[in-house]
C-alpha positions, 0 to 999 in steps of 0.5 A, spaced: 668 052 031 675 051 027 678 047 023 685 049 026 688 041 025 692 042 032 687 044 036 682 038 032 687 034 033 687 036 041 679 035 042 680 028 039 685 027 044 681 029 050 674 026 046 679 019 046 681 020 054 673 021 056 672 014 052 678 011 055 680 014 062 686 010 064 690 014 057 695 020 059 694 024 053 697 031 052 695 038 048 699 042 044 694 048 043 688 046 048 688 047 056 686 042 059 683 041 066 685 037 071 691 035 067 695 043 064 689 048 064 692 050 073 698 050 070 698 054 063 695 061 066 699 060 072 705 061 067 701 067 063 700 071 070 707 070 072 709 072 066 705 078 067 708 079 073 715 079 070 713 084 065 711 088 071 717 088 074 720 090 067 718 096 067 713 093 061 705 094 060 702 088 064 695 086 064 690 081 065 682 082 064 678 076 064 671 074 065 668 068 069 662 066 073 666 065 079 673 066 082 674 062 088 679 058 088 684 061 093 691 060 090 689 063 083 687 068 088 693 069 091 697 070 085 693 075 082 694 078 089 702 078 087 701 081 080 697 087 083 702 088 087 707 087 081 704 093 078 699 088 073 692 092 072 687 087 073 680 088 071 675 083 072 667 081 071 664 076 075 657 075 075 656 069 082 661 068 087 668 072 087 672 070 093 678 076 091 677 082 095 679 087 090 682 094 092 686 092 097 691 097 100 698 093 099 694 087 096 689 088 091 690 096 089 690 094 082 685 089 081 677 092 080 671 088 080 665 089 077 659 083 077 653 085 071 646 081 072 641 083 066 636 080 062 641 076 059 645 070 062 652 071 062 656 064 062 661 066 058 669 065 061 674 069 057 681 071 059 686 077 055 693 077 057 697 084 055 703 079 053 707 085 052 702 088 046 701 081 043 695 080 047 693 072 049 687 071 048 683 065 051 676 062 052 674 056 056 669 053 060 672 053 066 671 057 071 678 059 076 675 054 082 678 048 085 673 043 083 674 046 075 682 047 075 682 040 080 677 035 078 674 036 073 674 036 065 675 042 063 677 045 056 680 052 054 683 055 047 686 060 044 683 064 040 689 064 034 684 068 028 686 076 029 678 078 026 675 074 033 680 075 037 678 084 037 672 082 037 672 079 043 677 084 046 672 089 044 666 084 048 670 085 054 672 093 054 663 094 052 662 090 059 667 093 063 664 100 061 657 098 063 654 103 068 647 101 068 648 094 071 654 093 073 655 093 081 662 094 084 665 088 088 670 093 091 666 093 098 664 086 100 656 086 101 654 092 098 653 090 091 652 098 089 652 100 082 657 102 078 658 110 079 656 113 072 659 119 074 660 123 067 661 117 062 655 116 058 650 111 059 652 104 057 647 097 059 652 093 056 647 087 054 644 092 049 649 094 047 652 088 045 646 085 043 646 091 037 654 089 036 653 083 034 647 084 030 652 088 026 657 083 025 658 080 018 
């Protein structure tokens, strides 16, 4: 929910093309698939990539159901190789094989399947420390990016941008039932190693039992 007049304004618009599918249209704020969305985080990864180069922290954390689509893949191969850390929650199907000497170094990747569902799609930007936050309802696969409508936002509210980045770092610090994606095939749980134990659903759950 919002009442940003911008990101409204951009909703009717994709609302009225839904109608009227003939119209071209454009978004100020929203990323909008199959038209800009590709596009619009093809621009966040290069930028982080040039960051990278720069001698500047780079990241990239994002969460989907699935990361198949072969040139994002391609480009977050490019980041890791540029220096850009890269962390990634995939639940289903990830064609990305993370931990790849000379390829994928710097990417890992963890997949959490629990009690609760996850269908949330999330992407966090470094932005050279003013983080880019984004929520969407795409996935990064082609028939999402290419042939479907699909609708992302950024978040603009600081309070709900923290939260968020705060729901992301207690996923990624699941070491219950998060599996490592690093070998393909062997889904072996996260290690524990010395961290203390944390089921990130659990947590989560009791987090936002605490959110006023």
């Amino acid at each position: 929910f919002t009442s940003d007049p911008q990101i409204v304004a951009d909703a009717s618009a994709v609302f009225d093309f839904l109608q009227n599918t003939h119209k071209h249209f454009s978004c100020k704020r929203l990323m909008v698939s199959p038209y800009y969305m590709r596009t619009q985080f093809e621009e966040q990864i290069r930028q982080e990539i040039k960051n990278a180069q720069n001698g500047k922290k780079a990241y990239i954390y994002a969460k989907f159901n699935s990361l198949t689509d072969e040139e994002m893949i391609k480009l977050l191969y490019k980041a890791s190789q540029a220096g850009v850390d890269i962390r990634l929650i995939v639940r289903g199907a990830c064609c990305l094989q993370p931990q790849v000497k000379g390829l994928s170094d710097n990417i890992r990747v963890i997949s959490i399947v629990d009690r609760f569902l996850e269908h949330a799609r999330l992407a966090i930007f470094c932005n050279n420390g003013d983080q880019k936050v984004y929520i969407m309802s795409a996935d990064w696969m082609n028939r999402n990016l290419d042939r479907r409508v699909e609708v992302g936002t950024p978040i603009l509210d600081k309070k709900i941008k923290q939260k968020l980045i705060d729901v992301f770092d207690i996923q990624w610090s699941d070491n219950e039932k998060a599996r490592d994606l690093t070998i393909f095939g062997s889904n072996e749980y996260v290690e524990q190693g010395d961290n203390p134990p944390c089921r990130s659903q659990m947590v989560l759950f009791d987090y936002y039992k605490k959110m006023e």
